[in-house]
N, C-alpha and C positions, 0 to 999 in steps of 0.2 A: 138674867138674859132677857125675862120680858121687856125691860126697860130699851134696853139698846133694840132688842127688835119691835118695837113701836115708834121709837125712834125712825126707825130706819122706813118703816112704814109709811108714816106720815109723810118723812120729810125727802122723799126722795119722788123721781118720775121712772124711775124703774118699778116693768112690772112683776119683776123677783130680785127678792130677798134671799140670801144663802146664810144661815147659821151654821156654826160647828162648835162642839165640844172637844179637847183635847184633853188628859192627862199625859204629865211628866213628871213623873216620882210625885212630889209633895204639890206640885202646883197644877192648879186647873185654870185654862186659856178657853175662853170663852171670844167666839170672832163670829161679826154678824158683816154680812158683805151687800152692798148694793152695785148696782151699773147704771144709778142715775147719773147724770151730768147737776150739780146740784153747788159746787163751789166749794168752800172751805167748807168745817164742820164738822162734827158736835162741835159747840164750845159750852163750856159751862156759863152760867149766867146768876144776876143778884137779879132774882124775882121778889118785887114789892110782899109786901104780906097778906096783901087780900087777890092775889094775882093767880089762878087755879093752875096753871103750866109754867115750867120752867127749871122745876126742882130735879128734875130725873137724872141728870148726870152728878149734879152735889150728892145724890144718893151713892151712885155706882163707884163713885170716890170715895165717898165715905167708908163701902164697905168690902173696895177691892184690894191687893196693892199696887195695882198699878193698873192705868189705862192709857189707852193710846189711838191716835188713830192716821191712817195710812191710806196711800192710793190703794185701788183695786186692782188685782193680780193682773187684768187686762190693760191699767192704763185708766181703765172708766169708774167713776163713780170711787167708792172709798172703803176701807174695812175700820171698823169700830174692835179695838181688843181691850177684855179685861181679863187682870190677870188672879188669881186666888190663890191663898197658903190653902190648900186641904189638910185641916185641922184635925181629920180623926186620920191621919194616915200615919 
């Protein structure tokens, strides 16, 4: 979650960020929301190797099963979803 809400921090002109947690049986939905006007985005990216940013969503892939990301419920700005097996369930 940190990752997507830093993300959203940085990269947007909204001056709130809306996180949530969800559980559904075995999976956990993690969705950070902005209402900046800000254009396409996340995308993941090939960051050089001496390049300090750019890795955080190759992370959030790496270690979710799925992510996605979506207009915002208003219309504005965009929702960031990742979605997770909960493994001790």
């Amino acid at each position: 979650m940190s990752e997507l809400v830093t993300n959203a921090v940085r990269h947007t002109t909204s001056p709130t960020v809306i996180c949530s947690v969800r559980r559904d049986g075995v999976r956990v939905r993690i969705e950070v929301e902005d209402h900046g006007n800000v254009g396409e985005g996340p995308v993941m990216r090939d960051s050089g190797t001496h390049e300090v940013n750019g890795r955080g969503l190759l992370l959030v892939d790496a270690v979710c099963d799925e992510w996605e990301v979506a207009p915002g419920r208003d219309g504005v700005g965009r929702i960031v979803r990742a979605v997770f097996r909960d493994e001790t369930a």
